[in-house]
Backbone bond lengths (Angstrom), bond angles and torsions (degrees), N, CA, C in turn:
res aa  C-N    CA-C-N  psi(-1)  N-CA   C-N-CA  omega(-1)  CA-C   N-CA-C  phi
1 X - - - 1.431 - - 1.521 108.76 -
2 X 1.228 126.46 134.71 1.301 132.04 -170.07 2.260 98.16 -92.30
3 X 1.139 84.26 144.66 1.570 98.13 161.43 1.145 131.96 -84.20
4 X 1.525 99.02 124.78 1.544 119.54 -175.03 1.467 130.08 -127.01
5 X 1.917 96.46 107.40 1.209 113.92 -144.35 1.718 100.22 -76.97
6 X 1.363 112.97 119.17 1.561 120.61 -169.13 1.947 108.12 -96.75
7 X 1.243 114.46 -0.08 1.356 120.88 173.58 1.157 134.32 -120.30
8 X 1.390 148.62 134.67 1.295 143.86 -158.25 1.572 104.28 -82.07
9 X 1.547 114.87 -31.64 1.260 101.16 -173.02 1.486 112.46 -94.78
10 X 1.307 108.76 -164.27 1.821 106.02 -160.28 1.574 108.32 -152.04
11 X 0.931 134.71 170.74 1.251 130.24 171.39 1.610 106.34 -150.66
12 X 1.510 105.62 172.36 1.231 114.10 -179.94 1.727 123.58 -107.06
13 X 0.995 135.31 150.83 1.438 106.02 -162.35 1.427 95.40 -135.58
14 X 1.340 115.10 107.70 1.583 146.98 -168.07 1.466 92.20 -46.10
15 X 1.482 102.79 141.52 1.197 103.27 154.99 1.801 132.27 -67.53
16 X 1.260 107.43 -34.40 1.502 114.89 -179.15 1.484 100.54 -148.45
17 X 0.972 121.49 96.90 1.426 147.88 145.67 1.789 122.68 0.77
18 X 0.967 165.30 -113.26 1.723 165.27 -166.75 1.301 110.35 85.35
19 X 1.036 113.68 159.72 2.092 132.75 -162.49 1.496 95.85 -80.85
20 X 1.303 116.57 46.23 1.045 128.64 175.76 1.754 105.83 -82.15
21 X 1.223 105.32 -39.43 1.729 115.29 178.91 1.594 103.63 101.57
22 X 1.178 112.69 -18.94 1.814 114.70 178.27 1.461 107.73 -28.26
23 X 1.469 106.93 -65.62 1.267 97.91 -178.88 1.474 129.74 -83.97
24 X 1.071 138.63 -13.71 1.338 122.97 152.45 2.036 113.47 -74.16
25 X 0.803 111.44 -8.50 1.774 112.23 -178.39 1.447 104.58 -117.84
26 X 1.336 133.29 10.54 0.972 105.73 153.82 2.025 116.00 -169.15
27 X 1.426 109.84 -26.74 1.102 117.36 142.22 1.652 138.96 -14.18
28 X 1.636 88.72 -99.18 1.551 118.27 176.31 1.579 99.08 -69.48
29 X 1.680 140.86 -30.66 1.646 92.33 170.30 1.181 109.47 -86.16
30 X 1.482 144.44 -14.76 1.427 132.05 169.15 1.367 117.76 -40.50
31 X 1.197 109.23 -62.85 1.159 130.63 -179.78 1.438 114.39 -55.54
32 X 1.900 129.52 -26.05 1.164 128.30 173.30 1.999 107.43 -83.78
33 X 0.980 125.39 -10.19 1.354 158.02 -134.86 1.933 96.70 -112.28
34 X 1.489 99.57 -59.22 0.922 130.27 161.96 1.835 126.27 -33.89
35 X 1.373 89.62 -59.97 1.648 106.53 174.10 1.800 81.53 105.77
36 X 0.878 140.10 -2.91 1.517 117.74 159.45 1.909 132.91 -49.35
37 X 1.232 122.94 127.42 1.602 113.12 -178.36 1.353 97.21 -101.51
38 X 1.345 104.10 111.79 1.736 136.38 142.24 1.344 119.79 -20.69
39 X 1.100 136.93 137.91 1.400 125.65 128.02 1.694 95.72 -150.20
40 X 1.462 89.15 162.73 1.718 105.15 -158.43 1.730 108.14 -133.28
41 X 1.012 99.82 92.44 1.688 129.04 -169.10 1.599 101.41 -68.52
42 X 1.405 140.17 115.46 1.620 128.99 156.96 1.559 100.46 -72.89
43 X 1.020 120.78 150.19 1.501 124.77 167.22 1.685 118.18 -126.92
44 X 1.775 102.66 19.44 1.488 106.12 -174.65 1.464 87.04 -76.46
45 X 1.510 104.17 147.88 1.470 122.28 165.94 2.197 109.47 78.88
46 X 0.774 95.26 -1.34 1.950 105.95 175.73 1.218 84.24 -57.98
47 X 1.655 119.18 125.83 1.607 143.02 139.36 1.286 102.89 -92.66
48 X 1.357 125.43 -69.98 1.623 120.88 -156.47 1.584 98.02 -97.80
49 X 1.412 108.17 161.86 1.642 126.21 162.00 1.502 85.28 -56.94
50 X 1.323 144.62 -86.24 1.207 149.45 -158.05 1.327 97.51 -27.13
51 X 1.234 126.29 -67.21 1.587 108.24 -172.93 1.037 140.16 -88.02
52 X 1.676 106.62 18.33 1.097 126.87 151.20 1.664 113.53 -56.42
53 X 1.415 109.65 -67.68 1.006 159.15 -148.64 1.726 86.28 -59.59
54 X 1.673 105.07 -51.29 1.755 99.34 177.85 1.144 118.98 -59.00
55 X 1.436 114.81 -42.83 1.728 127.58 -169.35 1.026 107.14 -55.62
56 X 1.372 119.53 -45.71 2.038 114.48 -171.61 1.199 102.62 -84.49
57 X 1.439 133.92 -36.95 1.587 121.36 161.78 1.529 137.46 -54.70
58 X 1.810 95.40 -25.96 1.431 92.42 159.95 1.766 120.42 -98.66
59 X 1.078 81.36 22.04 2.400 92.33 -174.09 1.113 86.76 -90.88
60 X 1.723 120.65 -54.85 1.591 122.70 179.01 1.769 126.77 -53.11
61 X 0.989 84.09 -15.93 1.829 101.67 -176.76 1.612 119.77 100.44
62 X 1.309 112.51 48.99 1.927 100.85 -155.93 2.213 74.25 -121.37
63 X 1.320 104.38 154.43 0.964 106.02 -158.35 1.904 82.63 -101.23
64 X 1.111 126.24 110.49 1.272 137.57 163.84 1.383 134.80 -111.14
65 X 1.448 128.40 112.22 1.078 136.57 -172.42 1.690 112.93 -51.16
66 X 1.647 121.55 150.95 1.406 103.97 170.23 1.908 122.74 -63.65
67 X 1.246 103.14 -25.96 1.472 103.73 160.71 0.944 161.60 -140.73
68 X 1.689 92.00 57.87 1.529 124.89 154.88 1.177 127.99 -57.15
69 X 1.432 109.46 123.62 1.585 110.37 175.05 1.543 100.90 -83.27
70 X 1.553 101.25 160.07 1.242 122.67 -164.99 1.381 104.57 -146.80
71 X 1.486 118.92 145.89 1.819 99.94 167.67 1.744 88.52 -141.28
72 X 1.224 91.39 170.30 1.819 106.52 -159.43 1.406 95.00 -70.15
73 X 1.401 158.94 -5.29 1.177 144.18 -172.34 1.619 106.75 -112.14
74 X 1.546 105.33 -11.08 1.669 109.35 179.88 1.587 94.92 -94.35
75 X 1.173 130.31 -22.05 1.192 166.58 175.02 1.996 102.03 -52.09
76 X 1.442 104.31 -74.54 1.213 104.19 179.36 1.608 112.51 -85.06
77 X 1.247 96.91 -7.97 1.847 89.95 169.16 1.813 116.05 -80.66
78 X 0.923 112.64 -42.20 1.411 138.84 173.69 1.408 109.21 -53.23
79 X 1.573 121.86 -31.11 1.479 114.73 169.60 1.090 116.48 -109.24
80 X 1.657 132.59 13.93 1.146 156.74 129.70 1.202 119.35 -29.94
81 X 1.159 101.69 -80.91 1.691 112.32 171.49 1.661 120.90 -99.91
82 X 1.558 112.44 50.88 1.363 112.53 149.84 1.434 116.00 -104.24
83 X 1.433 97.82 81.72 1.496 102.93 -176.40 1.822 128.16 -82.38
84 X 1.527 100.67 13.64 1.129 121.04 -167.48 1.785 99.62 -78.31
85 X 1.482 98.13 -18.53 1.369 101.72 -168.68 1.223 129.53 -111.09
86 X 1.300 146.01 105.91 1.177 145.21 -155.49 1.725 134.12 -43.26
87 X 1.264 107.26 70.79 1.521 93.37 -159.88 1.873 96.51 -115.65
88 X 0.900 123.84 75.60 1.601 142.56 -150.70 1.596 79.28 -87.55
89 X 1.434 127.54 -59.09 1.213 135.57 -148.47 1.660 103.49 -95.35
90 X 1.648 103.76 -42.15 1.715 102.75 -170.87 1.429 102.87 155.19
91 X 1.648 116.83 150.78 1.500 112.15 -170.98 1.657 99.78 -109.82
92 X 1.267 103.92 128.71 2.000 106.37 175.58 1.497 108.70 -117.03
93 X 1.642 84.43 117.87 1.500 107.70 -170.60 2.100 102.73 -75.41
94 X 1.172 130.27 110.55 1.621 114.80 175.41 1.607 109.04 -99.34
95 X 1.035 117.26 84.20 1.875 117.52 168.12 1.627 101.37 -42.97
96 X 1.305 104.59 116.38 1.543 95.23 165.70 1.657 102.96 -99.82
97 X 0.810 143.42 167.33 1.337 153.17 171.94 1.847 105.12 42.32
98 X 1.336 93.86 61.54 1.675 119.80 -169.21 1.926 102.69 -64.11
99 X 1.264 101.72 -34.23 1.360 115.53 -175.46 1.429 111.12 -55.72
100 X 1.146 117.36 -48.39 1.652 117.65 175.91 1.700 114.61 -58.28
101 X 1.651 108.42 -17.41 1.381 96.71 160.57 1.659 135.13 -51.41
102 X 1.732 111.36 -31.73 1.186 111.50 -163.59 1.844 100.41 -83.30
103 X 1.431 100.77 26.74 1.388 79.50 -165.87 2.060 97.73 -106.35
104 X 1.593 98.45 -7.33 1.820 108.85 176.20 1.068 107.67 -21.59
105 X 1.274 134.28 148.28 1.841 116.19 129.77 0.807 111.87 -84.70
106 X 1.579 96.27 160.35 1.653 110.99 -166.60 1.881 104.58 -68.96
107 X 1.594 107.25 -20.21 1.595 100.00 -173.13 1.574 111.14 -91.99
108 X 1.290 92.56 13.39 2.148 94.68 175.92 1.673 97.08 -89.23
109 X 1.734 110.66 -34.91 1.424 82.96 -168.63 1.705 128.47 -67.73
110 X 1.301 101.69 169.88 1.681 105.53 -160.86 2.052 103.08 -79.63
111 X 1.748 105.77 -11.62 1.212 111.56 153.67 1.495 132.04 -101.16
112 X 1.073 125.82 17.23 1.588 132.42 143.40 1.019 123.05 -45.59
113 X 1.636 114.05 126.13 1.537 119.45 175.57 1.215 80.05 -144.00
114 X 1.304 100.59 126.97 1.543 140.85 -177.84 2.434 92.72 -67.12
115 X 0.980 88.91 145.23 1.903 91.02 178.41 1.256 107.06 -97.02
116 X 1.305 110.70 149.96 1.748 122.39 -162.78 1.327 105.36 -121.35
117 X 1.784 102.10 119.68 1.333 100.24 -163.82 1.895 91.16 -115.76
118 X 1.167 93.10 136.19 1.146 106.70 155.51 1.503 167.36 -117.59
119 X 1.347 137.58 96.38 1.826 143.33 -125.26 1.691 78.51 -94.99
């Protein structure tokens, strides 16, 4: 189903968020208002993409073990077809504590390819 924007006005959607209250006061109910489905990811403590990767699958409702591997393309298939969940309009992902992302290594993600050196 395509999205159909029912309001004249618009907003901008921050890259990283602060206790500003934006998004609980004015954001996220537009956006619930909207017909958009939410889910609200913590990202304190994220080492790997993989466990990223669990948190939004279990935000979506998918029953995931703590150590299940996951890789980002089973990842975007998996929120593809959670059709259990109302996303008529569109699904909005909110990283809360987005900052602990930059802390991954680059060799956890499930797209890392190590460089090939050759003597």
């Amino acid at each position: 189903m395509t999205y159909k924007c029912e309001y004249k006005d618009e907003f901008v959607v921050p890259v990283i968020t602060r206790e500003s209250g934006y998004w609980e006061q004015v954001m996220k109910p537009r956006l619930q208002e909207q017909g958009w489905f939410i889910v609200e990811v913590d990202c304190a403590g994220v080492d790997t993409s993989h466990e990223l990767g669990r948190r939004l699958l279990r935000a979506l409702g998918f029953n995931i073990a703590s150590d299940q591997w996951v890789n980002g393309f089973w990842v975007k298939d998996a929120v593809e077809e959670a059709d259990w969940n109302d996303m008529r309009q569109g699904l909005f992902v909110f990283y809360e504590n987005f900052e602990d992302l930059f802390s991954v290594r680059e060799e956890c993600s499930p797209f890392y390819a190590p460089s090939m050196r050759f003597n």
